[in-house]
ZAMARGU-4260 file (C-alpha; in steps of 0.2 Angstrom, whole numbers, plus 5000, padded with zeros to 4 digits):
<rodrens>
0) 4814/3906/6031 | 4819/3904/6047 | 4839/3903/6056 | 4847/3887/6057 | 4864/3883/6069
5) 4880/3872/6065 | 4894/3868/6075 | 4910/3865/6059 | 4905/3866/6066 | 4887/3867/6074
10) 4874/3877/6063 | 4858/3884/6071 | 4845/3892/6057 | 4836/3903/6066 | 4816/3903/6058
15) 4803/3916/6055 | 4790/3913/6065 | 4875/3887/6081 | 4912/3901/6124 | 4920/3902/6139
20) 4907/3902/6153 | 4916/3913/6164 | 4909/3927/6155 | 4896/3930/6166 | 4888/3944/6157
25) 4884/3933/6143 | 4878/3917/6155 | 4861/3911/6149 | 4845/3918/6159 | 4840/3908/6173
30) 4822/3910/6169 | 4810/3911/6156 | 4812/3906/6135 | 4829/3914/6136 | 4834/3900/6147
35) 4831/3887/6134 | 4844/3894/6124 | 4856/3880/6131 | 4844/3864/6120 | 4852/3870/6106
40) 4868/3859/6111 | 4866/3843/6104 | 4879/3828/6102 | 4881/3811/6097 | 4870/3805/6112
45) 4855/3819/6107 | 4839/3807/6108 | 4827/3813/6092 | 4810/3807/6089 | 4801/3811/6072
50) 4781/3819/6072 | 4774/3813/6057 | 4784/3799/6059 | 4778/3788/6045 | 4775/3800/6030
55) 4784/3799/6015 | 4796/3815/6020 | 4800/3810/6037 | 4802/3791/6032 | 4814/3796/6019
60) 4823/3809/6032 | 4824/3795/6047 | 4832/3785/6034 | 4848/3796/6029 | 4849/3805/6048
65) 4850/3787/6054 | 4863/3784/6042 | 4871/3799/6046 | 4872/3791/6065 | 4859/3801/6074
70) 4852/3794/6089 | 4833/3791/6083 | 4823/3784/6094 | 4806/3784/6089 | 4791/3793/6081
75) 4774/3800/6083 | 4760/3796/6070 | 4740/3795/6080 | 4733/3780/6078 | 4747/3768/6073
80) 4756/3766/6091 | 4762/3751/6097 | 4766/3746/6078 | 4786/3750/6071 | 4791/3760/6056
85) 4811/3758/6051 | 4811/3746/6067 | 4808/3758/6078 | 4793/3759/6090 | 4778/3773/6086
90) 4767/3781/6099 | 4751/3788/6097 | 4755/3806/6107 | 4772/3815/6110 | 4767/3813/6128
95) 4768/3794/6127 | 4786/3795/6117 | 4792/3805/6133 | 4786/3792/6145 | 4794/3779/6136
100) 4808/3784/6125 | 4814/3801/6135 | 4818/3809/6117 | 4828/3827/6122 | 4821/3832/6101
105) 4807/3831/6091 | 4809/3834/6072 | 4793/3839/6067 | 4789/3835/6049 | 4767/3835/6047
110) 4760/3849/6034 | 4759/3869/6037 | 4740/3868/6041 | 4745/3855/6055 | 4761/3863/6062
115) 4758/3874/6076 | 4745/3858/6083 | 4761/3846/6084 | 4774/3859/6091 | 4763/3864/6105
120) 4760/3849/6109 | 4781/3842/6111 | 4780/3860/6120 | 4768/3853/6131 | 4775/3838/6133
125) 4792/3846/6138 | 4803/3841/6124 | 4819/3851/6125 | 4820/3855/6108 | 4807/3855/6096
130) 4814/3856/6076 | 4800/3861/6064 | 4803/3863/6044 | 4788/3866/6037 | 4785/3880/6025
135) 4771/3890/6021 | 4765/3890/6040 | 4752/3902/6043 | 4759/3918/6052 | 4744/3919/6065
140) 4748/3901/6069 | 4766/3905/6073 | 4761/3918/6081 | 4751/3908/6093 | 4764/3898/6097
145) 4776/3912/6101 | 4766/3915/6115 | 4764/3897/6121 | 4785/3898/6121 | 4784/3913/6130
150) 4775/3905/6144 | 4785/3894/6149 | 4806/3889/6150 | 4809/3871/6146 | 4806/3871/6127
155) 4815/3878/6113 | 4810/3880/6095 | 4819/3881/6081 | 4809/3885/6065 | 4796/3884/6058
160) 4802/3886/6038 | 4821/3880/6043 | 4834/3870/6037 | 4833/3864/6056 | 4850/3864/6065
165) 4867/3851/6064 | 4882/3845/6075 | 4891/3838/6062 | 4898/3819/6063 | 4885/3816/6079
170) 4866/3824/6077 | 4857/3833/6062 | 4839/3841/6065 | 4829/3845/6052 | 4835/3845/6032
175) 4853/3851/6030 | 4864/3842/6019 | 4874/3834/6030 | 4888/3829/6020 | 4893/3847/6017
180) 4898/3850/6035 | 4914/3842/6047 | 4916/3842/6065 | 4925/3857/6070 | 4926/3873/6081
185) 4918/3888/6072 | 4901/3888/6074 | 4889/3895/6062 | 4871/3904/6062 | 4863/3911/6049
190) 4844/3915/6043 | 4835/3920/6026 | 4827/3936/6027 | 4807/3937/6030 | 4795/3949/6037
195) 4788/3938/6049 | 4804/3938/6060 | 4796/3940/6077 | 4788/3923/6077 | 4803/3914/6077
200) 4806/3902/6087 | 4827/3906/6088 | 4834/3920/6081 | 4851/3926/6077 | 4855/3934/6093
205) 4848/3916/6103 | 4859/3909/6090 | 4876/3921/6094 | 4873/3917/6114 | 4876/3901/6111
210) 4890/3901/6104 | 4897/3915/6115 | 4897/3904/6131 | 4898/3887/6123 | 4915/3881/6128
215) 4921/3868/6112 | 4915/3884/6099 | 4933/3894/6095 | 4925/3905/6081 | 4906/3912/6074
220) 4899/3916/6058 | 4885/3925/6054 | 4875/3924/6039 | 4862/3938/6036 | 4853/3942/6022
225) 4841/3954/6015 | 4824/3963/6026 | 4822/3961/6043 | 4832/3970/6057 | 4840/3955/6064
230) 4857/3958/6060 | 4856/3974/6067 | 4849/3967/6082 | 4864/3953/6081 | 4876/3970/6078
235) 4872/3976/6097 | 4874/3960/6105 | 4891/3956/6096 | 4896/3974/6102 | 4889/3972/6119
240) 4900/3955/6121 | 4918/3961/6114 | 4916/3976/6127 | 4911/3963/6141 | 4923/3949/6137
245) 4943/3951/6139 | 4947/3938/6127 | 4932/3936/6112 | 4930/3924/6100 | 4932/3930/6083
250) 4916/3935/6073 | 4917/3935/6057 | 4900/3941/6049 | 4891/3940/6030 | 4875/3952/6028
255) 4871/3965/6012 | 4867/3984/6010 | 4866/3995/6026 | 4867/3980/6038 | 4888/3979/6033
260) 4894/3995/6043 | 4883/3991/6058 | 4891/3973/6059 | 4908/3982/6054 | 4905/3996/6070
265) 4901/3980/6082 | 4919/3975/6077 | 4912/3958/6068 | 4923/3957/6053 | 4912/3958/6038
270) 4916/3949/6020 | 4907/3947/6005 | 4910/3931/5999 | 4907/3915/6007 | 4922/3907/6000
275) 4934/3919/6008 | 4927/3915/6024 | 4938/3898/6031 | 4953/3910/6025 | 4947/3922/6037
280) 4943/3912/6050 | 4960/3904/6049 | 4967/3921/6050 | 4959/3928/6063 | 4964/3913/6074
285) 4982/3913/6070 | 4982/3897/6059
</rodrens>
């Protein structure tokens, strides 16, 4: 599965394939994927599109994100534009939602075999953030649209296989029960483990850089799990940023096995329970 993003909070679920800005060490890159890093902040204003729009599983997902408030604009299902679906206007191509709609999201919701087709074409058609839950993706497909990301720096995947990524009280992306998250200041990214880690379309680390330099986020929690090296990977950059930064945020970090003592070393503080965690987080900033 891939990692997912929340700002309690923000959660970003980062996918195989959620700061103070004078940190400077830690500023997004001006060039290249990295500098999409920054289209993971979505708020209340966020403009999402669904691809796949009329299916039964985005229908039904439309419904409780509007709900939820999220600012849906429209879909994309071929041959049905210029009709509605939940009163909203459909287009035939993503490229025609842009011209009209300006979504800054896409929530992609079409089958595995049909995935990587409909991300590279929002990536084409320069939506900031593209969400893809799928599962079951086919790894060379990914793999293919790794490289299209890494061609160019106005697009950013989360996904696919993701839980999709959440502000709480003003935008969810993608399929996270929403109603178990409240607005906040702690922000959370986490990922399930799988073997296909270098075709994602954000990982942990894109995830923690976020959160690093975004300025409403007080506190991060990491949320590995078992095969991969991500965490380890996440280990040196938390490292890297508490010797950098005069005042850090607190990181408070929950992996298995050997990942613990290189999450420990990094000077993330590492539990083993998710229920201890808010206690922790409370702790550590003197509440």
């Amino acid at each position: 599965m891939a990692p997912q993003i929340t700002q309690v909070t923000r959660r970003v679920v980062s996918s195989p394939l959620s700061c103070s800005r004078a940190f400077s060490s830690y500023h997004i890159a001006n060039g290249g994927y990295e500098a999409t890093i920054g289209n993971l902040n979505i708020n209340r204003d966020t403009k999402v599109i669904y691809q796949g729009f009329t299916g039964k599983a985005a229908t039904k997902n439309a419904q409780d994100t509007i709900e939820y408030g999220t600012n849906i604009v429209g879909g994309v299902s071929p041959g049905k534009g210029g009709q509605e679906h939940l009163g909203l206007p459909i287009f035939n191509t993503v490229r025609e939602a842009m011209q009209e709609v300006k979504p800054f999201a896409t929530s992609v919701f079409v089958p595995a075999q049909f995935a990587a087709g409909a991300i590279i074409e929002a990536i084409e058609a320069e939506v900031p953030l593209v969400v893809s839950v799928a599962e079951h993706v086919p790894i060379h497909d990914m793999i293919r649209v790794h490289q299209v990301l890494r061609t160019q720096n106005k697009t950013r995947l989360v996904g696919a296989n993701c839980p999709g990524i959440i502000a709480p009280e003003q935008c969810r992306i993608g399929i996270m029960p929403h109603k178990q998250y409240s607005k906040g200041s702690i922000g959370i990214v986490s990922k399930s483990g799988t073997l296909s880690y270098e075709a994602v379309g954000t990982t942990l680390v894109d995830g923690l850089k976020l959160f690093f330099e975004h300025p409403d986020t007080e506190g991060i929690v990491v949320i590995g799990e078992i095969g991969g090296e991500a965490e380890l990977r996440a280990a040196e950059v938390i490292r890297e940023y508490r010797k950098n930064t005069p005042h850090p945020k607190p990181i408070i970090a929950m992996v298995a096995d050997a990942k613990v003592k290189a999450l420990e070393d990094s000077g993330a503080v590492v539990v083993q329970h998710p229920g201890v965690i808010g206690k922790t987080m409370r702790r550590l900033l003197g509440r």
